[in-house]
Phi, psi and omega in degrees: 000126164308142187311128170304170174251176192293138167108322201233127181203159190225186188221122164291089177348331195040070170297155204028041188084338231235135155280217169007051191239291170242123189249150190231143182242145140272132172242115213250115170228148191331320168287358202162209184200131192248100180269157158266114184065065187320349185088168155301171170284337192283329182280001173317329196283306162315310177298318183282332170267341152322295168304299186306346190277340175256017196047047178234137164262153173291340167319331190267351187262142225242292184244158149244126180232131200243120195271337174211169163283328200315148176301292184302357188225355174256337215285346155296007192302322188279313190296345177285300185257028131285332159283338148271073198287006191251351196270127175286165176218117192258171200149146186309147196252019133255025162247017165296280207313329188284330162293321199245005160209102197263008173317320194268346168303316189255009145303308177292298182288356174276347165302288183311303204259323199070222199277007189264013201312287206295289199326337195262331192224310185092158176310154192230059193257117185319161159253150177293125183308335199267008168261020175244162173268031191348088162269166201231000170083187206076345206279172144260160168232223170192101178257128219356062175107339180246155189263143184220122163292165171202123195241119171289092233225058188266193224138280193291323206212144178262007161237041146315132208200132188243175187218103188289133154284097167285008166271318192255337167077037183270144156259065167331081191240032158074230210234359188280345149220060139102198172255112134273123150320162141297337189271003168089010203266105217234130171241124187285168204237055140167142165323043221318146031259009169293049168216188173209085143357266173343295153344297155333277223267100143221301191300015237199306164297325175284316185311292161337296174316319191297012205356077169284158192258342201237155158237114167282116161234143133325316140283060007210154193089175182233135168241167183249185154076076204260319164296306172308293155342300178271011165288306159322277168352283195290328179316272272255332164313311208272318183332296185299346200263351172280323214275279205321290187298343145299326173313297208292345188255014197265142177290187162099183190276155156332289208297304162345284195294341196237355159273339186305275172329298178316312198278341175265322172347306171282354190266346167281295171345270224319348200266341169293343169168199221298157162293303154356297210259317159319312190274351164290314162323275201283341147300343201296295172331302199302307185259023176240330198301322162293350171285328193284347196280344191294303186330298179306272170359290194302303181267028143258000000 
């Protein structure tokens, strides 16, 4: 991974115990200290000792910017600024109104997870409207003190949102390009057909435009090499989207058809590098792919 820029540092979540699954970035400027994706509340006892290892209090923290709601990358949001009421929060202004009446985010996910709700997220708690920052993406902004674009960047998320540090030319781009590793092994970061393709590679041009030099994954990390990076990506899209749609002409139930998929997926992974590293890879996949599940629920 390339050396961070001045200014910028980011923290590993350790979720569940697992290293290199969600990472939170900092951005530190003259007005503060800023995170990028804050994580769940079960990981708050990390983040906040995390933070203390570097000598930041949330008294120091200014913004939360938020690249999507999913739960793995939002879901402390309410519980950071019910104890702190002074920290704003941007995020797309079609995950707001879900940040400031969150029911229906914990209905959906309560669908999905069952008793593992809490082990896995932890509390889900609103935020105050007058402490979010709606964007609609285009904007440039100013997040403590450093300027950052912002490209309205779904696919993945229909309030997906990606963000450029125009000093440092790192992109904070979510999920939007894809699950990384150390080995370099790129996964797209949910299954198809819950996604929209199209979409995808428009967000995927606007990033490309900012020419950037560095890519921020929430999964995990900073990578160089950004074009070449969503090239990987996209092979690894178009695979699935073949895999799926052949799946359909496959006898058996939904559930069937889709475990079908999941084992050759990994069983391509696995032919791409160490047995090791697959299976860390697919856990990573596991324990993120149901947060993602949310998304319908959420845009009806």
């Amino acid at each position: 991974m390339p050396a961070l820029a001045a200014g910028l540092d980011y923290l590993d979540l350790n979720f569940q115990g697992r290293a290199e699954i969600i990472a939170t970035a900092v951005l530190h400027g003259p007005a503060g200290v800023a995170l990028v994706d804050p994580g769940p509340s079960t990981t708050m006892a990390t983040l906040t000792a995390q933070l203390d290892e570097r000598g930041i209090r949330f008294s120091d923290v200014r913004q939360l910017v938020l690249t999507h709601i999913h739960l793995d990358h939002a879901g402390a949001t309410g519980s950071i600024t019910g104890k702190h009421p002074h920290i704003e929060v941007l995020v797309h202004e079609r995950g707001a109104r879900h940040l400031v009446d969150p029911s229906k985010l914990v209905a959906s996910a309560e669908r999905i997870y069952a008793d593992d709700m809490d082990r896995l997220w932890g509390e889900i708690l609103p935020v105050s409207a007058s402490r979010i920052r709606s964007l609609a993406g285009g904007e440039t902004i100013s997040v403590v003190g450093r300027e950052l674009k912002v490209e309205y960047t779904p696919g993945h998320a229909s309030h997906h949102v990606s963000y450029l540090d125009t000093a440092s030319r790192i992109a904070f781009v979510g999920d939007t390009a894809g699950i990384r590793r150390g080995s370099g092994t790129i996964m797209p970061p949910t299954p198809p057909p819950d996604i929209d393709l199209e979409a995808w590679r428009e967000s995927e041009k606007k990033i490309l435009a900012w020419e950037p030099d560095t890519l921020f994954l929430t999964h995990f990390g900073l990578f160089d090499q950004p074009e070449p990076h969503l090239r990987r990506l996209w092979r690894a899209m178009d695979d699935w989207s073949v895999r799926v749609k052949a799946s359909l002409d496959q006898p058996g139930t939904d559930e069937e058809r889709a475990a079908r998929f999941a084992r050759e997926a990994f069983a391509n992974l696995a032919r791409e590098t160490t047995p090791d590293e697959a299976a860390a890879i697919e856990r990573v996949r596991r324990a993120l792919a149901a947060a993602e599940q949310i998304e319908k629920p959420l845009s009806q």
